[in-house]
N, C-alpha and C positions, 0 to 999 in steps of 0.2 A: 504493500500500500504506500500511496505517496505521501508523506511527512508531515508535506508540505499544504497538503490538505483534509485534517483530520476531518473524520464525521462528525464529530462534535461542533464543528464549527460552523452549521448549517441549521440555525437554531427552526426548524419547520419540521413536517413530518402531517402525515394523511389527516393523524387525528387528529391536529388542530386548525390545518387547513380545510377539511370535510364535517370533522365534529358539530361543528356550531350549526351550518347550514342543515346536515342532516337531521340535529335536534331541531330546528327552529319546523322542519318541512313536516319531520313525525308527528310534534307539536300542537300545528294548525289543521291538520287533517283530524287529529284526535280529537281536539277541542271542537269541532266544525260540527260532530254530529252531537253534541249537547247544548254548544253554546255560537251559533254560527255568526252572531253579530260581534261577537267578542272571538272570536279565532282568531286573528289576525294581532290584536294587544296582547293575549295571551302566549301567544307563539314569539314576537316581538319581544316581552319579558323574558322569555326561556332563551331567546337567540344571545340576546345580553349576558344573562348567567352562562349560558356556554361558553361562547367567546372569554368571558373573562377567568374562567377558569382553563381555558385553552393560552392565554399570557401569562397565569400561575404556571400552569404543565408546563411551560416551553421555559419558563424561568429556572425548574428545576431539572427538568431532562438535560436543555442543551446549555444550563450557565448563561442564557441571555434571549431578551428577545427581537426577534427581527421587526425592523420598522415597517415592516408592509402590517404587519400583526399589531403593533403599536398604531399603528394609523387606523387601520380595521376595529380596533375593537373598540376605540374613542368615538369614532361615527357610528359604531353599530348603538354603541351604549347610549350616547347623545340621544341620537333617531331614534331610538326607543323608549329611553324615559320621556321624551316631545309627545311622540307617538298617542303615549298609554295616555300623559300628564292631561294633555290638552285634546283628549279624545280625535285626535285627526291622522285619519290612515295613509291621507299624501305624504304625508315625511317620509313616512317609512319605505312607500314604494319609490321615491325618489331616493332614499338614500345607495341603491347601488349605482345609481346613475351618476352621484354626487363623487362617490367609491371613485368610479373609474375614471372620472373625467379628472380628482386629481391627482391619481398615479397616472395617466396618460400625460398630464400636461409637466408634472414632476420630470417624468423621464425625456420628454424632447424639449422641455427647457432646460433641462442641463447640459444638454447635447448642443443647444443651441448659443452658450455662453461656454463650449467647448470640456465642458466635464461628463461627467457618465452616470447616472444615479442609476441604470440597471445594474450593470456593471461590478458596481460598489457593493451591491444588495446581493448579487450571486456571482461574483467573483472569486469567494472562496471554496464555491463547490467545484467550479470546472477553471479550466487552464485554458482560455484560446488568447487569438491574437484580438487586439485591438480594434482590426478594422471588422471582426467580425463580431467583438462587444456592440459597434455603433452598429451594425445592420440590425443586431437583435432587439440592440434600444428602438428601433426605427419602429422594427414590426409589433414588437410588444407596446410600444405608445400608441401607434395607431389601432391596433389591437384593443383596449382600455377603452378608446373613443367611440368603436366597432359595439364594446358591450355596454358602452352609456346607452348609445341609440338605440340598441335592442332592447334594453330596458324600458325607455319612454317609449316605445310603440307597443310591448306588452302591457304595461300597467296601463295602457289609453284604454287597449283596445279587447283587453281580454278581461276577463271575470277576477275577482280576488282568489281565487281557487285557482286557478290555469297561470295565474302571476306567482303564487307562492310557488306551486308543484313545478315551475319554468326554472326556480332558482335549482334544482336538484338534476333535474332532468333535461334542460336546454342548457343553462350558463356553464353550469360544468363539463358538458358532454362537449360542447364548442373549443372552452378552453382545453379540453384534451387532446383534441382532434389538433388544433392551434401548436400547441404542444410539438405533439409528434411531426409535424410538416414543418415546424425547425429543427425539430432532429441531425436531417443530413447534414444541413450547414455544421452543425455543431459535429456531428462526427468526423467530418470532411476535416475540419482544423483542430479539434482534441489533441492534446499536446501528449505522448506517450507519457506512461508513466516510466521513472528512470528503473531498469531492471538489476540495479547494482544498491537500493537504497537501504533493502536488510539486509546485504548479503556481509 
């Protein structure tokens, strides 16, 4: 293994990236068939307790937590106590819209004042060059922008039922798909790992 990039140092992992969402979606479905005007605060509530105990887990797993998780869970939290406080369910469907639009704008404004804020964020999991950090900033910012607008045309245009179930079932099946079709680039420039570094 390379040294040089322990696992440890990738402070993420399924269950705190899918944790929360998956509670919030089991949640609102549960709640829906006893209490269906209140699904959506109640799910909203629970998505917050997830999350924030998903920045406890990450603090103890990996020694720290990554800012996209620190960002995440202050909006989520925010948008939720709004959500419940002032009984309005627009916050909350805007807030992934809110999500992406400022990790999209984060990542091509640092690119555009010549820094890298993807880069910074998962640079210690993989090894590439430089010019292939700024393509992935490229795709992954416009990417962010890709899933604001998917958002505001789901929560216009669908039911609260078909928007919550969309967060499980379309945002993440997109970003995975999104995922794998940077792959190649990434494999193409992956930097070996040195075959001399236990020996």
């Amino acid at each position: 293994m390379n040294e040089n990039v322990p696992v440890q140092q990738k402070p993420s992992s399924t269950l705190t990236d899918l944790g929360p969402v998956l509670a919030y979606v089991i949640t609102f479905n549960l709640a829906r068939r006893f209490s269906p005007d209140n699904a959506l605060y109640i799910g909203a509530g629970v998505f917050a307790v997830a999350i924030l105990i998903a920045v406890i887990y990450s603090k103890i797993k990996f020694g720290k937590i990554s800012a996209m998780l620190w960002v995440s869970a202050i909006i989520v939290i925010g948008t939720a106590a709004i959500t419940i406080i002032f009984q309005n369910k627009t916050i909350f469907y805007m807030k992934p819209t809110a999500m992406n639009i400022l990790f999209g704008a984060t990542i091509l404004g640092s690119l555009a004042i010549g820094k890298n804020v993807f880069k910074a964020m998962m640079g210690g999991a993989y090894q590439l060059p430089d010019t292939v950090w700024r393509t992935l900033a490229f795709r992954w910012g416009f990417f962010f922008f890709f899933l604001a607008g998917v958002n505001e045309y789901i929560w216009r245009n669908f039911s609260e039922a078909f928007w919550s179930n969309f967060k499980l079932a379309g945002m993440l099946p997109l970003t995975f798909i999104f995922t794998l079709l940077n792959l190649p680039l990434m494999m193409k420039y992956m930097q070996a790992e040195p075959q001399d570094k236990n020996e």
